[in-house]
C-alpha positions, 0 to 999 in steps of 0.5 A: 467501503464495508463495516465491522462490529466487533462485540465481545472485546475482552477490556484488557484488549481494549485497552492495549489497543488504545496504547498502541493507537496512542502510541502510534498517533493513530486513533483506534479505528485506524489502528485497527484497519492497519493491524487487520491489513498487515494481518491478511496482506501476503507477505511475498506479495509484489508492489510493482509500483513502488519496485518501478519507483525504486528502479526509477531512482537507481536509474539516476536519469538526467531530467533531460534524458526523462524527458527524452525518454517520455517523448519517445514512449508508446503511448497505445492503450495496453488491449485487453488480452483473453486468457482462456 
């Protein structure tokens, strides 16, 4: 994992981020990594684990039916496939 100094940091930006940390129940290291994540993560970006969760739960499958479901899967590891 990379590190960063950041030098030069006006008091007043310091201290709102130490209430916003506070606030959040975070300490400012973390706080920093979730402002600086939120900063550069695309806005139109896709979470395709959580959108096949998300359909998961509105399938409102049976446990009987997952689990039919799951015997009857392919289990073949996925190939790598060439795009060039």
């Amino acid at each position: 994992m990379a590190m960063l100094t950041v030098r030069n940091l006006p008091a007043e930006v310091h201290r709102a981020l130490a209430l916003r940390a506070a606030q959040r129940g975070h300490s400012m290291e973390a706080e920093v990594r979730n402002i600086l994540a939120t900063a550069v993560t695309p806005s139109g970006r896709v979470r395709l684990g959580a959108l096949l969760a998300e359909l998961g739960q509105q399938s409102r499958l049976t446990e009987e039916e997952w689990t039919v479901f799951d015997q009857v899967r392919d289990r073949t590891p996925a190939r790598h496939v060439n795009i060039e």
